[in-house]
The first five atom37 places (N, CA, C, CB, O) and aatype in JSON, in Angstrom:
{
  "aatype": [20, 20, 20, 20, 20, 20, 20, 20, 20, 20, 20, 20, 20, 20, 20, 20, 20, 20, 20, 20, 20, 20, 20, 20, 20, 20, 20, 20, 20, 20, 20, 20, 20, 20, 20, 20, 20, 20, 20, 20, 20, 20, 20, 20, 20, 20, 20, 20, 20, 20, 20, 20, 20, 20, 20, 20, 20, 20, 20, 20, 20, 20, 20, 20, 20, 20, 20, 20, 20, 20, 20, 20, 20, 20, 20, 20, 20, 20, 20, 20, 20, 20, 20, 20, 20, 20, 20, 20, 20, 20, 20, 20, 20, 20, 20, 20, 20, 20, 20, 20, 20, 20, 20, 20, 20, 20, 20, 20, 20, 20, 20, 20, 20, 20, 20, 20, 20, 20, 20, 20, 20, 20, 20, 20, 20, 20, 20, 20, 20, 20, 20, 20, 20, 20, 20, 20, 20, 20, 20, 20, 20, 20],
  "atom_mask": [
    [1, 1, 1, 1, 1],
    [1, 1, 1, 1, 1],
    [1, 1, 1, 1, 1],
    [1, 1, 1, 1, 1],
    [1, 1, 1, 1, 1],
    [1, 1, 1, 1, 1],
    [1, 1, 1, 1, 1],
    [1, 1, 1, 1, 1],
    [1, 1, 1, 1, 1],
    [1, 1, 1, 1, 1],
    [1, 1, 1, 1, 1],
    [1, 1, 1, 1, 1],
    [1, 1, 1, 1, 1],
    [1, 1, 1, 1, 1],
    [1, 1, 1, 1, 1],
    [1, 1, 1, 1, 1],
    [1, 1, 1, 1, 1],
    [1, 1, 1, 1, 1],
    [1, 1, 1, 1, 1],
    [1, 1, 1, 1, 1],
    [1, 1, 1, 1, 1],
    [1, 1, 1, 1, 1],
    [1, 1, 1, 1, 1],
    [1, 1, 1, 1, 1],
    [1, 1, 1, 1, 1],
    [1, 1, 1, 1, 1],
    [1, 1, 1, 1, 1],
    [1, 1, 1, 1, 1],
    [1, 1, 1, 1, 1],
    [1, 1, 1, 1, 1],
    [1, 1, 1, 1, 1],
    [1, 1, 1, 1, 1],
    [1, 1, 1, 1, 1],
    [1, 1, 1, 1, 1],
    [1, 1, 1, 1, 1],
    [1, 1, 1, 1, 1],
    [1, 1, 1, 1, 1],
    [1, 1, 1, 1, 1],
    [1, 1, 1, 1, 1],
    [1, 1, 1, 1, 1],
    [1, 1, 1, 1, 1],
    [1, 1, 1, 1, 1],
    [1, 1, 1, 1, 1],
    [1, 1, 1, 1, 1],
    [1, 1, 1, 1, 1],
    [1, 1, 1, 1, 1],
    [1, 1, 1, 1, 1],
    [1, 1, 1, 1, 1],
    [1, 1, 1, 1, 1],
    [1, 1, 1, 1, 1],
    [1, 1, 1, 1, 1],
    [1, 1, 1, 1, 1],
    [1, 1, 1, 1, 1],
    [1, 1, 1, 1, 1],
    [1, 1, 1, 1, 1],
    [1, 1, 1, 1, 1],
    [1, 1, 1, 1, 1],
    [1, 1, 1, 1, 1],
    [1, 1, 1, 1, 1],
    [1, 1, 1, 1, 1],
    [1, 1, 1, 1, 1],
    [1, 1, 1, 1, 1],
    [1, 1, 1, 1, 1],
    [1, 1, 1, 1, 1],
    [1, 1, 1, 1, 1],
    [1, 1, 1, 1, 1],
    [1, 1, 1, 1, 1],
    [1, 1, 1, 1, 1],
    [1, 1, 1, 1, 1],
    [1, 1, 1, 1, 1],
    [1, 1, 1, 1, 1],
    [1, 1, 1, 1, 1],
    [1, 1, 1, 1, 1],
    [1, 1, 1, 1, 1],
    [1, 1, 1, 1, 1],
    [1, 1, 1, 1, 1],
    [1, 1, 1, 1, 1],
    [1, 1, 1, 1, 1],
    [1, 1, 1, 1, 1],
    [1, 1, 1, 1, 1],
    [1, 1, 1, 1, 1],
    [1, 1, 1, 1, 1],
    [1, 1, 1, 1, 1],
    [1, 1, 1, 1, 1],
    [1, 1, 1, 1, 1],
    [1, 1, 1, 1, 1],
    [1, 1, 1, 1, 1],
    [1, 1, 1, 1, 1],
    [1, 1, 1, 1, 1],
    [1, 1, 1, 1, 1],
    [1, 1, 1, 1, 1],
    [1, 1, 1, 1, 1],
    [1, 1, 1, 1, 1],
    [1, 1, 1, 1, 1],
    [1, 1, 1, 1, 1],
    [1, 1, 1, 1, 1],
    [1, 1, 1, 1, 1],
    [1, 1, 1, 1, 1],
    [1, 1, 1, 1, 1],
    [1, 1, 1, 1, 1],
    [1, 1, 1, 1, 1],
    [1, 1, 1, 1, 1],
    [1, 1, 1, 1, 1],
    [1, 1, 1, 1, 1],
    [1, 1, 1, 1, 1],
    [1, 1, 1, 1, 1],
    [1, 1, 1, 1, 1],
    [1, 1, 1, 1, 1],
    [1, 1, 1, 1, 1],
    [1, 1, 1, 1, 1],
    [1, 1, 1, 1, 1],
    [1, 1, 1, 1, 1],
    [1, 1, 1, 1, 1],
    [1, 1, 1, 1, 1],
    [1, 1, 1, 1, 1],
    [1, 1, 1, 1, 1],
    [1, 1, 1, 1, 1],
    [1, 1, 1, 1, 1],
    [1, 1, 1, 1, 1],
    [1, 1, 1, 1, 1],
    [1, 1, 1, 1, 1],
    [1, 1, 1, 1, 1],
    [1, 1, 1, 1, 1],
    [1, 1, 1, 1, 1],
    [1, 1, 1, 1, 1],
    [1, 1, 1, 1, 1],
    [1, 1, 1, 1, 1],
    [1, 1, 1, 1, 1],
    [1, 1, 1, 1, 1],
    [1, 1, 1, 1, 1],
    [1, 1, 1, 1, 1],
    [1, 1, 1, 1, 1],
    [1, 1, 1, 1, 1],
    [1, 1, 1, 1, 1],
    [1, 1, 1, 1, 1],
    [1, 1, 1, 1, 1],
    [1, 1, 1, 1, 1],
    [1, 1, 1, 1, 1],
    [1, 1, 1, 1, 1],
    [1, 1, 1, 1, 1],
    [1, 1, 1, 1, 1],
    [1, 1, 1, 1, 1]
  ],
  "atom_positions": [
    [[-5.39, 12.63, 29.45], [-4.28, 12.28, 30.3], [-3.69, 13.58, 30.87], [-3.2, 11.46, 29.53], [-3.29, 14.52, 30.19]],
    [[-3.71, 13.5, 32.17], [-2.79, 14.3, 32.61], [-1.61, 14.7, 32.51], [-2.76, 14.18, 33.25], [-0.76, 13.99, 31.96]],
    [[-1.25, 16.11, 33.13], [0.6, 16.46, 32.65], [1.51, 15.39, 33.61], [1.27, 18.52, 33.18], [2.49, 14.89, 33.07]],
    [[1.22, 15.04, 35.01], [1.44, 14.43, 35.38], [2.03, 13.1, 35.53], [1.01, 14.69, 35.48], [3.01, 12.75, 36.19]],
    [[1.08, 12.3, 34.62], [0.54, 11.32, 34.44], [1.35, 10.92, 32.78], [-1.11, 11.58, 34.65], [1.97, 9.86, 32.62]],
    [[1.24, 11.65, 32.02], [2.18, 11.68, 30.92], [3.59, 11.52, 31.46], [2.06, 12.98, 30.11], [4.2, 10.52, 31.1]],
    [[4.17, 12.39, 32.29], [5.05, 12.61, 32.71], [5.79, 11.79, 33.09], [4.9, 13.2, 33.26], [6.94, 11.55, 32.73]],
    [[4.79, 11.01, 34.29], [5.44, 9.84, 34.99], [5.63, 8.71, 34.01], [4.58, 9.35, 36.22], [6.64, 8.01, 34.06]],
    [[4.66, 8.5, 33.1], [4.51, 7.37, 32.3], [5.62, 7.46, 31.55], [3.29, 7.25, 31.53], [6.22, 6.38, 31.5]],
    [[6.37, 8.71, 30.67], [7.25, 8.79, 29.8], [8.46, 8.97, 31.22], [6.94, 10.07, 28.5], [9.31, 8.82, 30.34]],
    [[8.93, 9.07, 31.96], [9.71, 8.85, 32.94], [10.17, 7.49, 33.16], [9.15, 9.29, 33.95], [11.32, 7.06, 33.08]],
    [[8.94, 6.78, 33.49], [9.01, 5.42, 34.01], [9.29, 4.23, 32.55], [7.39, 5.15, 34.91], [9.78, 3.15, 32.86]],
    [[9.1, 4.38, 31.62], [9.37, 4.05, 30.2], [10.85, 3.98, 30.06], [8.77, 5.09, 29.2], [11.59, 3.03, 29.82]],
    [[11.15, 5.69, 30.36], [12.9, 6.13, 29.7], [13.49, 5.72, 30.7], [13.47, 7.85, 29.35], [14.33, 4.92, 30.31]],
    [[13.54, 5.86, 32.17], [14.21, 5.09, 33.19], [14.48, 3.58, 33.33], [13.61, 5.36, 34.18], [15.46, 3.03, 33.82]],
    [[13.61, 3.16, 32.88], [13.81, 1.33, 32.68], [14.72, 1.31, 31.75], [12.46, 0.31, 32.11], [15.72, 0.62, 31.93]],
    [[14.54, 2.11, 30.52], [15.95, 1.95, 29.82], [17.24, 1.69, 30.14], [16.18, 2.8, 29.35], [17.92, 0.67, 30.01]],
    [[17.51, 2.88, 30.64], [18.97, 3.28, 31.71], [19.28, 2.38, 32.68], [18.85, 4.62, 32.61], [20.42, 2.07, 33.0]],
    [[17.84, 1.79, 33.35], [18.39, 1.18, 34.71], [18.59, -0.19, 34.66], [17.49, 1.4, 35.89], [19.33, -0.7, 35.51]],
    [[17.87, -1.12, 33.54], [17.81, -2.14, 32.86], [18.84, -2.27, 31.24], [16.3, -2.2, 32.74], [18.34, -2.12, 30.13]],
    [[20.03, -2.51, 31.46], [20.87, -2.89, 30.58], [20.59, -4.09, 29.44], [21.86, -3.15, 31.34], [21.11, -4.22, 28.33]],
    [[19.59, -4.93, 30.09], [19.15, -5.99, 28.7], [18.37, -5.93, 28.31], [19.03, -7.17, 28.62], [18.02, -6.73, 27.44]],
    [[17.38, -4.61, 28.85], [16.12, -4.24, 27.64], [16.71, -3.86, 26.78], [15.01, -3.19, 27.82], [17.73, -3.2, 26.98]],
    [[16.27, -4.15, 25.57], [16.36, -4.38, 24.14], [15.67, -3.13, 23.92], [15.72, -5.79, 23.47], [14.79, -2.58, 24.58]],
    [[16.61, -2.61, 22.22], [16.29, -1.19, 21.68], [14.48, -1.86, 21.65], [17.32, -0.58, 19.77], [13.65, -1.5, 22.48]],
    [[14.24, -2.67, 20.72], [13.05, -3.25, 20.32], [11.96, -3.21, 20.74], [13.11, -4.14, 20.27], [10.87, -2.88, 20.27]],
    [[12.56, -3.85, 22.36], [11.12, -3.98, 23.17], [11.24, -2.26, 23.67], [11.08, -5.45, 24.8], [10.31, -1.93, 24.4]],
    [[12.14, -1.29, 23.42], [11.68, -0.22, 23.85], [10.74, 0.9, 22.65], [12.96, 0.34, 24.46], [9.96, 1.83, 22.87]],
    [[11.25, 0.29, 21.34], [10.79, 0.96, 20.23], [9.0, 0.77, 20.04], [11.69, 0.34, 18.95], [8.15, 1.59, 19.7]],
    [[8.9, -0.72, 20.42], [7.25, -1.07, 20.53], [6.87, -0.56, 21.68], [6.79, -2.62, 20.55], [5.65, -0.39, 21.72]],
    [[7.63, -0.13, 22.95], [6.68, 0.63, 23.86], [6.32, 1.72, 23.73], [6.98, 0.74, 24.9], [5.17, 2.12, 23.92]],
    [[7.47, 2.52, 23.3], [7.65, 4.05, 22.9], [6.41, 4.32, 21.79], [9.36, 4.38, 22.12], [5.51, 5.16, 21.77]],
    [[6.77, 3.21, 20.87], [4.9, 3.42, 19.89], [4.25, 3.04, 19.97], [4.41, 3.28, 18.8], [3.62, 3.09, 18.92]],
    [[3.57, 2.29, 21.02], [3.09, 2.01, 21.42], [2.09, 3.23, 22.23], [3.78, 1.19, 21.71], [0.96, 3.6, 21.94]],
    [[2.93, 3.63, 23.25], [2.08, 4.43, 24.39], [2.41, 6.39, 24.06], [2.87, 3.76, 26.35], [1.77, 7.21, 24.72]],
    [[3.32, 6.81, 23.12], [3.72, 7.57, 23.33], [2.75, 8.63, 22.08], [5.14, 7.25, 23.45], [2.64, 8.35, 20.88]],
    [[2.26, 9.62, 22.63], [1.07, 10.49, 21.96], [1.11, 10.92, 21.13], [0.62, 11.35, 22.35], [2.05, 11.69, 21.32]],
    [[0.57, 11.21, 19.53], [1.19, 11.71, 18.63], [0.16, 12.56, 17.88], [1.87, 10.73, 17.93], [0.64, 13.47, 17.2]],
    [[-1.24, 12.43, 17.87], [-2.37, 12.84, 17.72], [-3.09, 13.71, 18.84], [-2.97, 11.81, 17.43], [-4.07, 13.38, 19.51]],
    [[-2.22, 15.14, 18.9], [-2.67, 16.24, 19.54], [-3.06, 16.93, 19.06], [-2.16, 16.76, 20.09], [-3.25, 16.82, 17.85]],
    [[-3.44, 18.23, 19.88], [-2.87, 19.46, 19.08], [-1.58, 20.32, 19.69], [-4.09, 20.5, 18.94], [-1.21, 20.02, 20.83]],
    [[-0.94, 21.28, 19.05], [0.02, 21.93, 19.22], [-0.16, 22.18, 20.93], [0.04, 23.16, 18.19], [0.78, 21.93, 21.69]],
    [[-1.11, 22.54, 21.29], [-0.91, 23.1, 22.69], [-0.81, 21.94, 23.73], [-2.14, 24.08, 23.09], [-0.25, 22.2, 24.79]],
    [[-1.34, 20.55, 23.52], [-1.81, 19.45, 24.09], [-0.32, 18.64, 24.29], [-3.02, 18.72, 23.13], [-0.02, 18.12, 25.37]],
    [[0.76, 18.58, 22.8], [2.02, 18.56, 22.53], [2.47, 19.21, 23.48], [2.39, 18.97, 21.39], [3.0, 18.55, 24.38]],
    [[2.44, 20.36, 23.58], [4.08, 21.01, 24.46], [3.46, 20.66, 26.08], [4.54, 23.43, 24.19], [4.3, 20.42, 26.94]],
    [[2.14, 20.65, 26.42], [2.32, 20.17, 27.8], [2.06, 18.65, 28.1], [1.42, 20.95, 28.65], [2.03, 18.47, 29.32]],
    [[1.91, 17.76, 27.56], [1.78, 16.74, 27.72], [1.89, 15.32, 26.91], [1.02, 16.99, 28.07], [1.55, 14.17, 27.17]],
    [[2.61, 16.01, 25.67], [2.14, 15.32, 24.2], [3.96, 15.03, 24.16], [1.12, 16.66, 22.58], [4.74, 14.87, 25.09]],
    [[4.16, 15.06, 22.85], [5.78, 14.91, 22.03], [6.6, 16.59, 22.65], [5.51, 14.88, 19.57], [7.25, 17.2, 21.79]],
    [[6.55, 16.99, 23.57], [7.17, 18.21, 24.16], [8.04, 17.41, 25.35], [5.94, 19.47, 24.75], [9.22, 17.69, 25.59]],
    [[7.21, 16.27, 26.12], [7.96, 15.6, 26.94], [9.07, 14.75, 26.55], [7.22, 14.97, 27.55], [10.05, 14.53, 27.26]],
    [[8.86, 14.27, 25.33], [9.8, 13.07, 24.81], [10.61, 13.66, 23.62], [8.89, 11.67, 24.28], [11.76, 13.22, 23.62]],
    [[10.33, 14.56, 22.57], [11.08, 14.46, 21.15], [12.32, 14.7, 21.4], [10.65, 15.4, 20.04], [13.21, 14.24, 20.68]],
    [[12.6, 15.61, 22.64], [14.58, 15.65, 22.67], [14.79, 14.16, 22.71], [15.57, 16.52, 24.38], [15.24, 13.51, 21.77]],
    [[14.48, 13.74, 23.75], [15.22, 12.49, 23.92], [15.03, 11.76, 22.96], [14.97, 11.79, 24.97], [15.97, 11.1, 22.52]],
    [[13.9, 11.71, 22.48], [14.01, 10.38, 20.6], [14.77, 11.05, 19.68], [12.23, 10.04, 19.4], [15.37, 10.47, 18.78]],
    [[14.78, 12.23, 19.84], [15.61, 12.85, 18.71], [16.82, 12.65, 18.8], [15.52, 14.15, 18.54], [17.49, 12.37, 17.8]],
    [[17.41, 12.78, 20.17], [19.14, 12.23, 20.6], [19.22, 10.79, 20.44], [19.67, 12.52, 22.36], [20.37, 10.39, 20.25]],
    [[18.67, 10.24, 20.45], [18.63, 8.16, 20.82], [18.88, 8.12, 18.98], [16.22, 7.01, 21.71], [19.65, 7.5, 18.24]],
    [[17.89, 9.03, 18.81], [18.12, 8.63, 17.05], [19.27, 9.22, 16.34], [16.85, 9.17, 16.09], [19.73, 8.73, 15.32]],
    [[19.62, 10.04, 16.77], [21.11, 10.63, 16.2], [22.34, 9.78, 16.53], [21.45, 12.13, 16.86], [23.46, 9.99, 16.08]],
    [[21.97, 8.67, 17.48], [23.39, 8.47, 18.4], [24.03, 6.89, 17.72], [22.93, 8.3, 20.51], [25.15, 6.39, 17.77]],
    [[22.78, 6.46, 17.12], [22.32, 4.99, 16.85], [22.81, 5.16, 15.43], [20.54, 4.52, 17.09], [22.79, 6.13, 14.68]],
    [[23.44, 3.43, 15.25], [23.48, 3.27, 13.79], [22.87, 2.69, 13.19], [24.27, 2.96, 13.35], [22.14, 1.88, 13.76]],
    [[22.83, 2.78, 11.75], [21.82, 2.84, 11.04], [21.15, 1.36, 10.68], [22.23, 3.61, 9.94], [22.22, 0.75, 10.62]],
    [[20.4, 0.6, 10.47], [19.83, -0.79, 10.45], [19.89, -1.19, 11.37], [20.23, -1.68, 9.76], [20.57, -2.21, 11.33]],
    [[19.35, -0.87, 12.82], [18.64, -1.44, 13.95], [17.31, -1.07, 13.98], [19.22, -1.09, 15.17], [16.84, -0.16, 13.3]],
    [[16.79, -1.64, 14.63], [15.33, -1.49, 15.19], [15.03, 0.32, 15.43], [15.23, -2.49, 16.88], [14.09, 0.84, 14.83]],
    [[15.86, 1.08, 16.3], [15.74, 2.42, 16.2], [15.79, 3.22, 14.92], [16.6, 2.85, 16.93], [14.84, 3.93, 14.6]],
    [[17.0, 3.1, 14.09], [16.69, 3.6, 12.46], [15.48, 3.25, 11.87], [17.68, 3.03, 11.43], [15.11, 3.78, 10.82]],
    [[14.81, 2.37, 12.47], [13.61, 1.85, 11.42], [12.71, 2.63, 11.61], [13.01, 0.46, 11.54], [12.27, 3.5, 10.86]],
    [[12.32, 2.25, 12.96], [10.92, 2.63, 13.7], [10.41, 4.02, 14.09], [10.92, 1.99, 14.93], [9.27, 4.48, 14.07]],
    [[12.06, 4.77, 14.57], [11.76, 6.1, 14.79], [11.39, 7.13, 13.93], [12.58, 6.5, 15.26], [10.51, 7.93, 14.26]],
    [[12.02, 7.19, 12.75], [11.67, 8.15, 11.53], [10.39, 7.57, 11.5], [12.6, 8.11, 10.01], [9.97, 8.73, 11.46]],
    [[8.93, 6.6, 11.47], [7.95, 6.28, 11.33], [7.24, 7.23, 12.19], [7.85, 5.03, 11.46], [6.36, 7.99, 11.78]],
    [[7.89, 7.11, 13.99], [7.06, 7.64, 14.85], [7.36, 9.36, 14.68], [7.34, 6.95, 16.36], [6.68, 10.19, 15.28]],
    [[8.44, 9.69, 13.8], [8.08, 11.41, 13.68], [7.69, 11.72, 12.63], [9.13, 12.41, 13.87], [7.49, 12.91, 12.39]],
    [[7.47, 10.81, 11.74], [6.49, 11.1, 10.76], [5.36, 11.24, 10.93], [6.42, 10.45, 10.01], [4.91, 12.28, 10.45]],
    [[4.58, 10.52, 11.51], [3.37, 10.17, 12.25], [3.42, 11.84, 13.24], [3.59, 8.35, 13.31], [2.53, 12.68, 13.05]],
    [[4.14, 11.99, 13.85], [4.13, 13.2, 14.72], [3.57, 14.52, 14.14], [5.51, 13.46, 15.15], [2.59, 15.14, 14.54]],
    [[4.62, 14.92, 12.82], [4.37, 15.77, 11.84], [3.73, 15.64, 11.15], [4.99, 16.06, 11.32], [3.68, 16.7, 10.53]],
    [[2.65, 14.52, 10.46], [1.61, 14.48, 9.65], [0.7, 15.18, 10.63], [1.2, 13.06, 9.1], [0.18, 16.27, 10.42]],
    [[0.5, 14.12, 12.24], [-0.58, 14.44, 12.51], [-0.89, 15.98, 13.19], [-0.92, 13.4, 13.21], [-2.03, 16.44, 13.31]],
    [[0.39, 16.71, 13.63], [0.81, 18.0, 13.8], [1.77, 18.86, 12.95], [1.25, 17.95, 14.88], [2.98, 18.89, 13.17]],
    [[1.28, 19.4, 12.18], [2.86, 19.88, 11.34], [3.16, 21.31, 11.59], [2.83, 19.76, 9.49], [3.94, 21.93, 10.87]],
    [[2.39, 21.98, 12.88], [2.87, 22.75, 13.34], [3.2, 23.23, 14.88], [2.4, 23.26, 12.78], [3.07, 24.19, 15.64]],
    [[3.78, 21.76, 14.8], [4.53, 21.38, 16.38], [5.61, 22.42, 16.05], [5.26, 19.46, 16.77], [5.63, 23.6, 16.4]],
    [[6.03, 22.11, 15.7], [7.75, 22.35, 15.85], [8.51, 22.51, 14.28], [8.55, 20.76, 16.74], [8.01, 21.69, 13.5]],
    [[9.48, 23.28, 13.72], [10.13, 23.67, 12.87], [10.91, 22.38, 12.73], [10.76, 24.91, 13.13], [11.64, 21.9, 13.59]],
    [[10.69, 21.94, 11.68], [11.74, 20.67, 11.62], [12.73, 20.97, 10.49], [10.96, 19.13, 11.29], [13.16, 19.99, 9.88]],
    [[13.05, 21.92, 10.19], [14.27, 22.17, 8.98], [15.43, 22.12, 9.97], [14.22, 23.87, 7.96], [16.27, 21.5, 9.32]],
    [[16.06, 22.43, 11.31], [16.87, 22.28, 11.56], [17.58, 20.86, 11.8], [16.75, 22.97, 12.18], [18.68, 20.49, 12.22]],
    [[16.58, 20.34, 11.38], [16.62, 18.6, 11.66], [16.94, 17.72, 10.18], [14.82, 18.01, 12.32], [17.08, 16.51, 10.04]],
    [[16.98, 18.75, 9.23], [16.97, 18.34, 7.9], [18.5, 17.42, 7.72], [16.82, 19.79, 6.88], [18.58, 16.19, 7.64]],
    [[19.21, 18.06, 7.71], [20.74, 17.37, 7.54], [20.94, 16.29, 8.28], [21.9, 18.23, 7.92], [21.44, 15.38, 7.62]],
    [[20.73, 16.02, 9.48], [20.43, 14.68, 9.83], [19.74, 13.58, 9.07], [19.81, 14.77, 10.78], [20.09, 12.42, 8.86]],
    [[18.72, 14.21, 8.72], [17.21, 13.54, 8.23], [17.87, 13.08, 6.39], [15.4, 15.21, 8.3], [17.99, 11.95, 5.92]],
    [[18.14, 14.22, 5.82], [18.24, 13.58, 4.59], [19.99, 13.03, 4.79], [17.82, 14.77, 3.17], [20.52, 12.84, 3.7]],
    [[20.77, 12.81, 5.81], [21.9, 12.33, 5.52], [21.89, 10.66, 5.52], [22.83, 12.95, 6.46], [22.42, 9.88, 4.74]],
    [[21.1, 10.42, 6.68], [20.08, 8.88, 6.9], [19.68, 8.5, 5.37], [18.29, 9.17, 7.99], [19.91, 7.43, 4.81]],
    [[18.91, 9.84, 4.75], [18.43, 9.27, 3.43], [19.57, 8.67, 2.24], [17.61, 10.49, 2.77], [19.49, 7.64, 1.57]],
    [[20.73, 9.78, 2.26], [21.49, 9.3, 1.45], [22.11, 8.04, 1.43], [22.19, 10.0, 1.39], [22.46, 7.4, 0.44]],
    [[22.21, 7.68, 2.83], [23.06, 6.49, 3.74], [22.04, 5.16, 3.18], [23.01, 6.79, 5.91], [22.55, 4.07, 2.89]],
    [[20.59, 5.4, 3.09], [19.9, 4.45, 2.75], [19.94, 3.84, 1.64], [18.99, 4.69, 2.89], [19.86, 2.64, 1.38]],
    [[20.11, 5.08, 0.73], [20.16, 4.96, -0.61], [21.63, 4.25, -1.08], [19.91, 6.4, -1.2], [21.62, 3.92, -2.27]],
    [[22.65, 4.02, -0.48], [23.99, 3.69, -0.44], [24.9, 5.01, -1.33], [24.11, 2.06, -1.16], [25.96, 4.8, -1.92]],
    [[24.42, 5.96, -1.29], [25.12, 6.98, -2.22], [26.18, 7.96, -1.49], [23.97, 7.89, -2.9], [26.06, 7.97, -0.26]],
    [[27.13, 8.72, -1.97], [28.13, 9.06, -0.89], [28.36, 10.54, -1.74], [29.69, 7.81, -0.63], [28.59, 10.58, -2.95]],
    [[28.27, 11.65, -0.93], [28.55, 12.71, -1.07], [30.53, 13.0, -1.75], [28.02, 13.22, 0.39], [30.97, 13.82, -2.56]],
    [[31.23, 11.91, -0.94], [32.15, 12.57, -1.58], [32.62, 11.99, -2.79], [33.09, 12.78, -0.8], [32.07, 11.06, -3.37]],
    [[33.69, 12.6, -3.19], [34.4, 12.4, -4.8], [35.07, 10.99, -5.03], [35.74, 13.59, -5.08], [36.16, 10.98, -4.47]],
    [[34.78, 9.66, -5.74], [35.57, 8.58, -5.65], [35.41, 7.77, -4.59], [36.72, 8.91, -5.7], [36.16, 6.8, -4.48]],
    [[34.34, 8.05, -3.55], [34.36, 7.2, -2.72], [33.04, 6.64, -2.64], [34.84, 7.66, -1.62], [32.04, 7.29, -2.93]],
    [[33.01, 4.84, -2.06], [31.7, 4.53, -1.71], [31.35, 4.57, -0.94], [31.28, 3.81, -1.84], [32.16, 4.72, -0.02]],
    [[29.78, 4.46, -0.55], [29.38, 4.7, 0.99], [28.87, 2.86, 1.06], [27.77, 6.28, 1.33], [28.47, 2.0, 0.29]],
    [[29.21, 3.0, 2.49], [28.82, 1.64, 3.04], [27.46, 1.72, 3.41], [29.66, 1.18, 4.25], [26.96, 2.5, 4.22]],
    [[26.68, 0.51, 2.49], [25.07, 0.35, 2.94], [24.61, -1.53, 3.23], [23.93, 1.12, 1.32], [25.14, -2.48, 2.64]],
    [[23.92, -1.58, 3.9], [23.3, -2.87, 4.74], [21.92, -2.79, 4.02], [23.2, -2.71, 6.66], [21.16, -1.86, 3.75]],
    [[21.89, -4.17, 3.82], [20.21, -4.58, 3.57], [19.05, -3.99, 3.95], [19.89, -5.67, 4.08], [17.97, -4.11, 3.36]],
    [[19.32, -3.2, 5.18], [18.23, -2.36, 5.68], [17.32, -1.09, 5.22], [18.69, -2.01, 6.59], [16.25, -0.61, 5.59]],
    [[18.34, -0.77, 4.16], [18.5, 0.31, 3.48], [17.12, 0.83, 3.06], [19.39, 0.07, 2.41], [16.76, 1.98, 3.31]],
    [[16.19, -0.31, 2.24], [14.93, 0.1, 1.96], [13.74, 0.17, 2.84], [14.64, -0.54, 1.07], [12.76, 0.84, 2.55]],
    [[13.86, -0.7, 4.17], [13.33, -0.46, 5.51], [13.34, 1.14, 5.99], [14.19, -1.34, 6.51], [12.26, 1.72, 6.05]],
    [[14.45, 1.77, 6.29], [15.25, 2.58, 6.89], [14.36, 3.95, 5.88], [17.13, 2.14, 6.7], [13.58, 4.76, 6.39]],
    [[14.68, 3.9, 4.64], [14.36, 4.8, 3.45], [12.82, 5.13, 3.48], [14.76, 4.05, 2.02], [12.22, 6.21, 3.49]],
    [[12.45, 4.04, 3.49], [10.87, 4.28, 3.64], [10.14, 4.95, 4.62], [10.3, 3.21, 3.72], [9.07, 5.56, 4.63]],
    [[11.03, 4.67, 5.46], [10.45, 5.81, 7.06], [10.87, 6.84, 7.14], [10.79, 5.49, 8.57], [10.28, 7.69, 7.79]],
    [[12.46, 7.2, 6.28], [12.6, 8.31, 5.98], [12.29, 9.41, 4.92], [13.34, 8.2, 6.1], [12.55, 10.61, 4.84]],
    [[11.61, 8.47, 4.14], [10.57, 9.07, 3.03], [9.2, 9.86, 3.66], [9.98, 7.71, 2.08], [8.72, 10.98, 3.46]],
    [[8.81, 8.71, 4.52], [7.77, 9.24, 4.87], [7.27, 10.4, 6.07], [7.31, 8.29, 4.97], [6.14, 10.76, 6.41]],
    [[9.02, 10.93, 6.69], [9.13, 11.57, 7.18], [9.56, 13.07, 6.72], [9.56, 10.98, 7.78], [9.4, 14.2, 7.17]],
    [[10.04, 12.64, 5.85], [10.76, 14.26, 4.95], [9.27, 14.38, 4.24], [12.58, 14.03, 3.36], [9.01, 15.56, 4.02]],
    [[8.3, 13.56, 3.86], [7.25, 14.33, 3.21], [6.21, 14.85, 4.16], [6.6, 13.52, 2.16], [5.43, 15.67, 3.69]],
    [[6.07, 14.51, 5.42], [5.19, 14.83, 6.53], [5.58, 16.09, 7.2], [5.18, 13.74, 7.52], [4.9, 16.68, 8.04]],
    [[6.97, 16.53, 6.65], [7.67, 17.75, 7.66], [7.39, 18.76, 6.49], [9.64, 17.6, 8.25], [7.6, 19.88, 6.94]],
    [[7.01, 18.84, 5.2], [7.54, 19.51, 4.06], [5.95, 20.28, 4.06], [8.19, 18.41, 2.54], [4.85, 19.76, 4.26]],
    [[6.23, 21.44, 3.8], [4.55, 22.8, 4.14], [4.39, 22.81, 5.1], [2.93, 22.65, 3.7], [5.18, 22.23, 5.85]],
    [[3.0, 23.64, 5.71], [2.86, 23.8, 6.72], [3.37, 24.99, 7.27], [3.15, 22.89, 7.13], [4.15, 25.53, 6.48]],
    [[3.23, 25.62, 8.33], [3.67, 26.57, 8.95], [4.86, 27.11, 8.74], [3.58, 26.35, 9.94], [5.03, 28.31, 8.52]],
    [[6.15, 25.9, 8.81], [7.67, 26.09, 8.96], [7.96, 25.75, 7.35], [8.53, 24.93, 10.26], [9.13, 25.49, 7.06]],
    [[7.19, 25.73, 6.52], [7.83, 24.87, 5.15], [8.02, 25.71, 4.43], [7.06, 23.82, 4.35], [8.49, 25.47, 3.32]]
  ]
}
């Protein structure tokens, strides 16, 4: 696939988002993993691969709360990213996000006397974030 051609495709994907208000996180989470490349290599990544898209999944996933369709699915698709490349990109700066999701899953709460609020989703959610903190861990940046 072309740079192009990637380009437009991950363009025309993220724009329907924005411009279409009743597409559903869902039907965008099965397109996004659907079509979106994850089995490169490092150089194939930054011009045409997860270089075009990871800001933006990485912001969609920070912004979102936790037990929807996006908490689920996305920690899967950057797991998958970093298994199959784990020397894309440094992912420790991404850690505190990553294991704060984990704690949140787990229903456990950092501070003193207080509980944290957790949803049924929790072991959905955990599992993708399991399998993402172990796919980022060695490797180049580890």
């Amino acid at each position: 696939m072309k740079m192009i051609g990637a380009r437009r495709e991950w363009d025309g994907l993220y724009m329907q988002v924005h411009l279409s208000p009743r597409y559903s996180t869902k039907e965008f989470c099965d397109l996004a993993l659907l079509f979106l490349p994850v089995r490169m290599t490092t150089e194939e990544h930054k011009k045409y691969g997860a270089g075009l898209w990871f800001d933006t999944m990485w912001k969609m996933y920070e912004i979102v709360e936790m037990g929807n369709k996006w908490g689920e699915e996305l920690p899967n698709l950057f797991a998958t990213l970093a298994y199959n490349n784990p020397d894309f990109m440094d992912w420790t700066p991404l850690y505190d996000a990553i294991f704060t999701r984990a704690i949140r899953a787990m229903g456990l709460s950092v501070r003193e006397g207080k509980s944290a609020a957790s949803d049924s989703s929790g072991a959905v959610v955990l599992s993708g974030l399991a399998r993402m903190i172990v796919a980022t861990l060695g490797g180049p940046y580890g």
